[in-house]
C-alpha positions as a printed Julia matrix, in Angstrom:
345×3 Matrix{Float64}:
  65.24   -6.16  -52.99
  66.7    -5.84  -49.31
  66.03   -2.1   -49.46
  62.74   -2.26  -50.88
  61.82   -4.44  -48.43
  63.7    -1.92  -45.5
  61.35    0.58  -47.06
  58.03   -1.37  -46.75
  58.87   -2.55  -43.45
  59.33    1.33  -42.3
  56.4     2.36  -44.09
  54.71   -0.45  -42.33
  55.65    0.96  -39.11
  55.07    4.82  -39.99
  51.46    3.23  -40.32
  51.04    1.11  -37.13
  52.73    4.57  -35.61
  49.77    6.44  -37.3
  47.3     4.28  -36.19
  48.52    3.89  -32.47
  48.87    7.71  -32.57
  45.15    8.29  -34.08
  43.57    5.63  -31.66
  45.23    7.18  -28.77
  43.96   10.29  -29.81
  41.05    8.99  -30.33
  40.53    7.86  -26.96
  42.23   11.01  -25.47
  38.99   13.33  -27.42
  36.41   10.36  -26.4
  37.48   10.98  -22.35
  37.44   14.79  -22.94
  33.98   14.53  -24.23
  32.31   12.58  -21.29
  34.25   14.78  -19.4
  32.84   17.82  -21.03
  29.19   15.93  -20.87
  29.74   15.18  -17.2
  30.67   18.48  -16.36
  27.58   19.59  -18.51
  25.26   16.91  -16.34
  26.52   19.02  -13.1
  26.07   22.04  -14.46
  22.41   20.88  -15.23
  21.94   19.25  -12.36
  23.02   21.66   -9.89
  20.75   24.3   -11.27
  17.89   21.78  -11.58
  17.95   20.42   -7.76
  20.2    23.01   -5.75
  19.32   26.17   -8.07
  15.81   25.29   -8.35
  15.17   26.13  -11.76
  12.77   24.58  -13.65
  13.73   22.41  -16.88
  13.13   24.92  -19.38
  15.2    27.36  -17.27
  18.05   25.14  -17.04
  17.97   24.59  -21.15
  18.12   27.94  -21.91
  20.65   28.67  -19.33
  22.8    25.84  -20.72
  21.9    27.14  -24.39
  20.42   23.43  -24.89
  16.96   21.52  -25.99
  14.61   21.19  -22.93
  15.23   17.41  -23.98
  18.76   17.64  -23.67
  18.95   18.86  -20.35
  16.13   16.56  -19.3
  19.39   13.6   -20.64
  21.9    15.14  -18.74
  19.64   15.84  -15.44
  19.22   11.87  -15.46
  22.84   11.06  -16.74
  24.14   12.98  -13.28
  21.62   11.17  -11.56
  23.07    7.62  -13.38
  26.88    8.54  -12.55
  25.55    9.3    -9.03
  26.68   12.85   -9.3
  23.83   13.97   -6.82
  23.36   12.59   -3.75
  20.35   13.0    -1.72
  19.89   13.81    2.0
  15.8    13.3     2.56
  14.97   15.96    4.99
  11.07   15.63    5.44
   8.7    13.85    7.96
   7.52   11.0     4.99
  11.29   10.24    5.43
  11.42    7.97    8.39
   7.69    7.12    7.12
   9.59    5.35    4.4
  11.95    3.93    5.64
   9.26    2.15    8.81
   7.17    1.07    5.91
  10.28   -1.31    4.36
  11.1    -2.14    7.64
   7.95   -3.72    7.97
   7.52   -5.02    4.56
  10.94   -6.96    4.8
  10.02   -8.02    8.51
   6.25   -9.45    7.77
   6.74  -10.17    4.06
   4.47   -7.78    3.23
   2.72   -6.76   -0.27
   2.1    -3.55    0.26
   3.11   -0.9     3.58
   1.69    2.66    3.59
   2.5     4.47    6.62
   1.62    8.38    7.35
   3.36   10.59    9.87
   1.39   10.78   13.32
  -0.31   13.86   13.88
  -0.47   15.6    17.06
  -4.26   13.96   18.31
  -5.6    10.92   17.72
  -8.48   12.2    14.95
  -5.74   14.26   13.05
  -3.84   10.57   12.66
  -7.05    8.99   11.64
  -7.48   11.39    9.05
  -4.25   11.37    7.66
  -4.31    7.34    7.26
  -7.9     8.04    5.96
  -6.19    9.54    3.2
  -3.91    7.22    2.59
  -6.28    4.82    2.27
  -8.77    6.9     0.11
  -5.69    7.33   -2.29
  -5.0     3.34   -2.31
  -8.8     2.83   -3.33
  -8.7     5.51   -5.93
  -6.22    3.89   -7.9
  -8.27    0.84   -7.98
 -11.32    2.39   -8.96
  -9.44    4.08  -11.84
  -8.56    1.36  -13.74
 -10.63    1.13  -16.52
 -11.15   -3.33  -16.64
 -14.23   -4.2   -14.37
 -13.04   -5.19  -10.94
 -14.23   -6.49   -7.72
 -13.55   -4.97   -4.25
 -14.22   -6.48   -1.05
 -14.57   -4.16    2.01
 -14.99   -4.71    6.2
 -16.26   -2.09    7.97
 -15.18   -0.25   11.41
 -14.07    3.63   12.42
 -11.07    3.87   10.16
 -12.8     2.3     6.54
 -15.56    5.17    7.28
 -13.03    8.08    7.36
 -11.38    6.49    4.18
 -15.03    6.34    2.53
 -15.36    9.93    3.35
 -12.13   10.59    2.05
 -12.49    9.48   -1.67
 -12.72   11.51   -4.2
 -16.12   11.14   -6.36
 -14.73    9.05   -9.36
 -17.32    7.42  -12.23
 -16.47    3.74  -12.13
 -19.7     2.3   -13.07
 -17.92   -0.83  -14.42
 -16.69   -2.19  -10.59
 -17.83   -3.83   -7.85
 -18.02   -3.7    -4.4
 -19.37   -5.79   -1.63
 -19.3    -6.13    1.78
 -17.29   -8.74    4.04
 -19.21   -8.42    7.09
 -23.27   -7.44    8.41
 -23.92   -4.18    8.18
 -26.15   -4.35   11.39
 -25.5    -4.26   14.77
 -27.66   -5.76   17.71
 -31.14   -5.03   18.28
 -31.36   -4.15   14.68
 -29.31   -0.87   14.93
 -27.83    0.2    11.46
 -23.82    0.66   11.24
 -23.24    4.17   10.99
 -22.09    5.38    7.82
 -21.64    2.33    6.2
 -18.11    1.87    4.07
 -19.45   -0.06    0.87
 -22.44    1.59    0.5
 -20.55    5.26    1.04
 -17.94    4.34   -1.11
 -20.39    3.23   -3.78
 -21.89    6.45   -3.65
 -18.79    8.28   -4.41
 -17.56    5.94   -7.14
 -20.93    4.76   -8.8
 -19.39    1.0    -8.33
 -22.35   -1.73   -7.99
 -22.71   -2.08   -4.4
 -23.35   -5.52   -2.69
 -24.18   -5.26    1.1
 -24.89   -7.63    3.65
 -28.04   -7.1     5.38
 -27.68   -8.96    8.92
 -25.86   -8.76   11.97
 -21.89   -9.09   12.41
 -22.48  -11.8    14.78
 -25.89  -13.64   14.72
 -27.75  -14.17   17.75
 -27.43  -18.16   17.69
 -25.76  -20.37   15.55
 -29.02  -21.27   14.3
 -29.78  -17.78   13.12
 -26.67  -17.79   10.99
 -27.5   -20.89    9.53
 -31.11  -18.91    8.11
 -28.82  -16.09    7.29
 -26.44  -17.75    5.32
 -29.42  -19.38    3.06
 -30.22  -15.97    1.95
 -29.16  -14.13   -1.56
 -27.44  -11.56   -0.42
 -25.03  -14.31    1.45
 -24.73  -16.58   -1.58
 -24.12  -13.36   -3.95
 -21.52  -12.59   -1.54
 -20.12  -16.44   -1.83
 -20.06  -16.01   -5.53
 -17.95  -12.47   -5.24
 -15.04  -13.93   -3.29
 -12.89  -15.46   -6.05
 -13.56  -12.73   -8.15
 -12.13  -10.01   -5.74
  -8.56   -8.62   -6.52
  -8.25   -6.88   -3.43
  -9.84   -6.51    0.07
  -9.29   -3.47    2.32
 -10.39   -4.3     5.75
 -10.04   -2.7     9.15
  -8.24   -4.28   12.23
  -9.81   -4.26   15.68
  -8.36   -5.09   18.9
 -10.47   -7.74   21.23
 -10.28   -5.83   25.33
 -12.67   -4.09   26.94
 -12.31   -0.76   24.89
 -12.54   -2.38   21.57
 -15.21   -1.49   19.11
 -16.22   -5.38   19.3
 -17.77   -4.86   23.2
 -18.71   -1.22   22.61
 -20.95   -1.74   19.9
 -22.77   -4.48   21.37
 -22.02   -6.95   19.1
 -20.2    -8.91   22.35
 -21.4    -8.96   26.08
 -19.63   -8.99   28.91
 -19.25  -12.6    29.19
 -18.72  -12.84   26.05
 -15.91  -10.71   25.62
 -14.14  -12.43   28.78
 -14.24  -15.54   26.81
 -12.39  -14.55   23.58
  -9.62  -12.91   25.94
  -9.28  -16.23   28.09
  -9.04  -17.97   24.83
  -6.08  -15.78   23.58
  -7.85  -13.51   21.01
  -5.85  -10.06   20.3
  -7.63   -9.17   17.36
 -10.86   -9.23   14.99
 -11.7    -8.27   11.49
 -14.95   -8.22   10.2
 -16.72  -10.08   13.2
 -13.69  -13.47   13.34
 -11.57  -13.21   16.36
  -8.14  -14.57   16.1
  -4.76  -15.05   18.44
  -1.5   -13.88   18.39
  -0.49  -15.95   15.86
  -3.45  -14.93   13.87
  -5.38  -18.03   14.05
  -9.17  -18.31   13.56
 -10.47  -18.95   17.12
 -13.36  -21.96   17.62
 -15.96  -21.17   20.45
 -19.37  -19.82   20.3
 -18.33  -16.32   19.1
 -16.85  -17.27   15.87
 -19.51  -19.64   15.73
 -21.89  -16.84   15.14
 -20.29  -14.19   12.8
 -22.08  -13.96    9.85
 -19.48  -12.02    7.62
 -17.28  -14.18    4.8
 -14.02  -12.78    6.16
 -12.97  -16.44    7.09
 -13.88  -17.69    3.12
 -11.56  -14.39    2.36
  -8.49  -16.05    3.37
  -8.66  -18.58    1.04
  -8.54  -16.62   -2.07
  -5.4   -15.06   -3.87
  -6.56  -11.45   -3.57
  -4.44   -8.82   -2.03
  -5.48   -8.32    1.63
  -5.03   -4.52    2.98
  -5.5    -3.89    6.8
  -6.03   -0.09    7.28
  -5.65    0.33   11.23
  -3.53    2.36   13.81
  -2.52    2.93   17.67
  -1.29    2.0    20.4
  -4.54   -0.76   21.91
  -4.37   -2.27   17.91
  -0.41   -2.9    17.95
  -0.81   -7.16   18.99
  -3.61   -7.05   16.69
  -2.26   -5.82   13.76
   1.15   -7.72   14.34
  -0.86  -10.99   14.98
  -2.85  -10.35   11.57
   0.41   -9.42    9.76
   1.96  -12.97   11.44
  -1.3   -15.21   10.46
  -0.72  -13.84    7.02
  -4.58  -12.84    7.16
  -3.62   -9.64    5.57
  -0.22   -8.58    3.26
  -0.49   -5.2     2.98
  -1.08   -2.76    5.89
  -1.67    1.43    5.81
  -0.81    2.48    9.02
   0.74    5.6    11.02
   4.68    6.16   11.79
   3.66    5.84   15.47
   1.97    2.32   14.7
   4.76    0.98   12.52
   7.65    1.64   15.1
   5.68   -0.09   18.07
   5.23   -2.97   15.57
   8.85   -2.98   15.11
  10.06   -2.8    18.27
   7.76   -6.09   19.23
């Protein structure tokens, strides 16, 4: 019995031996094959990115499935066997764009490279911002879109691309008429309504009413009370920023005088949208001006949609930052230019 049980106890260990010897094995073939597959990931990889071949080259290159090397193309990508160096102008675009984001708390932060004039900027934010309202407009759901008005939300109207979305709706934010009864040239909503089909809802009276009286009538009207009924249905808002001095749009237009104009400044405004001045800490100013704007940008504030400002240089900077500040808008498209001054403040 002693030696039988010598013999079971050495056959017992022959067998823990085995096993030991098979799982190390084991593991020893299991490291060579991620090894093999990670040198198989470089392989693909390197052709893919540095080689420049296309997917279906790389497959039949590596004698794989174009599925397979599409795996190991994203496997060196997971084991951070590539690393990146971004060497292009939307770069540092990028990168200003989170800056502000993280800085203002910020939604949304499109910003373009600045072009070498001031109209070649204008139309690459136009762009930008024709691209944000396009993917709107695509969605298939019935949505409402609220809109201001100004230089840069005509360039973006100009910009989209003709899309059929019958189904949405758009309406104005602010009069579509300037003093005296002189039309806004090139209107946004009704332009882009043209180009996507969208229902359009305009508002047919000045920015800023003659008396406060006058914007009492006005606001008794359909077209304001249609507007009224809009404004919690709206999911987003793409508005343009102005700046309140003596070469904003605000003065030049008319829809200010002189006097005025000297009043907002002495009472801190830095910016407008749609008619409502506000200060640097984008508040809503009182006085007679405000008073008298006949636009629901003020009744905007108050609803949960996303808020886009689409506005650039130098004389908007305070603006913009103030509006960014007030939280009147969280989301801004913007040039590189733009975004770095509003850093550096």
């Amino acid at each position: 019995m002693p030696a039988l049980r010598t013999i079971l106890r050495l056959k017992d260990a022959r067998d823990i031996q085995g096993r030991t010897f098979m799982s190390e094995r084991l593991a020893v073939e299991t490291r060579s094959r991620q090894g093999l597959r990670l040198e198989q990931a470089a392989r693909a990889a390197w052709l893919y990115y540095v080689g420049r071949r296309t997917q279906d080259e790389v497959a039949a290159q590596l004698n794989i499935s174009r599925q397979a090397a599409q795996r190991l193309i994203s496997l060196a990508l997971t084991e951070k066997l590539i690393k990146f160096r971004f060497d292009h102008e939307v770069g540092p675009c990028m990168e200003a764009g989170d800056a502000l984001s993280r800085r203002f708390g910020l939604s949304l932060c499109e910003v373009v490279p600045t072009m070498g004039s001031n109209s070649a900027t204008l139309g690459s934010v136009a762009i930008a911002g024709a691209q944000f309202l396009e993917k709107w407009l695509s969605q298939r759901a019935p949505l409402v879109l609220g809109l201001g008005t100004g230089r840069t939300l005509r360039a973006i109207a100009n910009e989209l691309s003709p899309v059929a979305a019958p189904q949405h709706k758009v309406f104005a934010l602010c009069g579509s008429i300037l003093p005296m009864g002189r039309a806004i040239a090139l209107d946004p909503v009704l332009r882009i309504a043209e180009r996507s089909d969208a229902q359009c809802f305009s508002l047919p009276c000045p920015v800023i009413a003659a008396t406060v009286e006058e914007r009492a009538v006005l606001q008794k009207q359909q077209p304001y009370e249609t507007l009224r009924e809009l404004l919690p249905q709206a999911r987003c808002m793409l508005v343009g920023i102005g700046s309140v001095d003596w070469k904003s749009a605000l003065h030049s237009d008319g829809c200010v005088s002189d006097a005025e104009l000297t009043t907002l400044i002495e009472g801190g405004a830095v910016g407008e949208i749609g008619g409502w001045s506000y200060d640097a800490d984008g508040r809503l100013l009182g006085g007679s001006v405000n008073e008298r704007v006949a636009g629901v940008w003020h009744l905007a504030l108050r609803t949960g949609a996303l808020r886009v400002g689409a506005a650039f240089g130098a004389s908007k900077v305070s603006a913009i930052r103030a509006a960014m500040i007030g939280g009147m808008v969280d989301g801004l498209i913007t040039d590189e230019a733009t975004a770095l001054a509003l850093l550096a403040t």
